[in-house]
C-alpha positions as CSV (number, residue, x, y, z in Angstrom):
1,X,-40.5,111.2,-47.8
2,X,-37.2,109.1,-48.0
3,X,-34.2,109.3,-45.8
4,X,-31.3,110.5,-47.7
5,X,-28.0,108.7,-45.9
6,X,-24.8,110.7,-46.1
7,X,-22.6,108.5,-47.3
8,X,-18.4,108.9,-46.1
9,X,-17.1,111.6,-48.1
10,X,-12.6,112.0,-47.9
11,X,-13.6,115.2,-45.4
12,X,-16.0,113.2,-43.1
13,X,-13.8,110.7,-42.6
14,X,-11.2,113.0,-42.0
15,X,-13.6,115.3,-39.8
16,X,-13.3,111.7,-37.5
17,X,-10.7,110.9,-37.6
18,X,-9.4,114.4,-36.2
19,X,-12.4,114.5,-33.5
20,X,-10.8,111.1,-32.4
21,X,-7.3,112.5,-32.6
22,X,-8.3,115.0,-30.2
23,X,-10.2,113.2,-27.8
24,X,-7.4,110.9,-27.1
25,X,-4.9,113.6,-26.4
26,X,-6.8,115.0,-23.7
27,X,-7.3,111.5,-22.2
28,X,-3.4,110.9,-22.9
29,X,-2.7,114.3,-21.2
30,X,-4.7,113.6,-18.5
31,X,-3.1,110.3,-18.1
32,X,0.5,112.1,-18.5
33,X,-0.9,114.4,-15.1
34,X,-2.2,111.4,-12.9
35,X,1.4,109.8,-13.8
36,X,2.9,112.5,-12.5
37,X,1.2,113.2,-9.3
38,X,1.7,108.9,-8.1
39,X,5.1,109.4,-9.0
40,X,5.1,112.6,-6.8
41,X,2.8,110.4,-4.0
42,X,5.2,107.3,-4.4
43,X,8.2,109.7,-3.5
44,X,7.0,111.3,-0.6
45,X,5.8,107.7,0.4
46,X,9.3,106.2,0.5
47,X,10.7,109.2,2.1
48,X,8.3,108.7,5.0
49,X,8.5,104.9,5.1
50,X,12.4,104.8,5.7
51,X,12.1,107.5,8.6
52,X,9.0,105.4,9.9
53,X,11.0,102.2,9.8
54,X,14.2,103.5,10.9
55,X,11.5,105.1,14.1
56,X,10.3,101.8,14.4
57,X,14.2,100.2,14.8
58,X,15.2,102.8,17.3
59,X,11.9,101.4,19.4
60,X,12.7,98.0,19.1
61,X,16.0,98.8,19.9
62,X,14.9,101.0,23.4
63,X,12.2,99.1,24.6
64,X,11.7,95.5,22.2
65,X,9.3,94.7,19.9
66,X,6.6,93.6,22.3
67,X,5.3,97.3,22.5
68,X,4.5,97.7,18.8
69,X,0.9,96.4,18.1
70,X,0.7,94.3,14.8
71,X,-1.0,97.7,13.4
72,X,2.4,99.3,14.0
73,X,4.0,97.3,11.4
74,X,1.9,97.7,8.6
75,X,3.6,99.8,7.1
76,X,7.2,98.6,8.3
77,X,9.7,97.4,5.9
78,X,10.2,94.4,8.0
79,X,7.2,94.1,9.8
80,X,6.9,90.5,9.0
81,X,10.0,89.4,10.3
82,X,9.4,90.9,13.4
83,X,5.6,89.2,13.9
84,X,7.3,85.6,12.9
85,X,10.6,86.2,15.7
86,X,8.1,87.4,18.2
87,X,5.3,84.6,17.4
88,X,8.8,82.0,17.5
89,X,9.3,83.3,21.4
């Protein structure tokens, strides 16, 4: 018995070319989705960050910076300054 190859016919290649089409719109829609929800996480994210730095301020401002533990700034928009004034002291 031979092997009898199927060789590319206009609605094979087609047939691909459409089976590729749609594959990549469910990986672009799913990338549209992830894009979506960061953006969403990034948001939220900022929102907390500025009342967590302006929290931190205020506690500086009460009490100095010598209660925050390094772990406390982390997150801080300005978390390095304060570590290099209070390393300077």
């Amino acid at each position: 018995m031979s092997n009898v190859k199927q060789f590319p016919t206009e609605q094979l290649e087609i047939a691909k070319v459409d089976s590729m089409m749609a594959d990549m719109e469910q990986m672009y829609t799913a990338l549209d989705e992830a894009h979506k929800m960061i953006n969403e996480l990034e948001l939220q994210c900022a929102e907390i960050e500025a009342t967590y730095d302006a929290k931190i301020a205020e506690i500086i401002g009460k009490y100095g910076s010598k209660v925050l533990r390094v772990e406390h700034l982390r997150y801080c928009g300005f978390g390095e300054d304060i570590i290099y004034e209070t390393t300077k002291e």
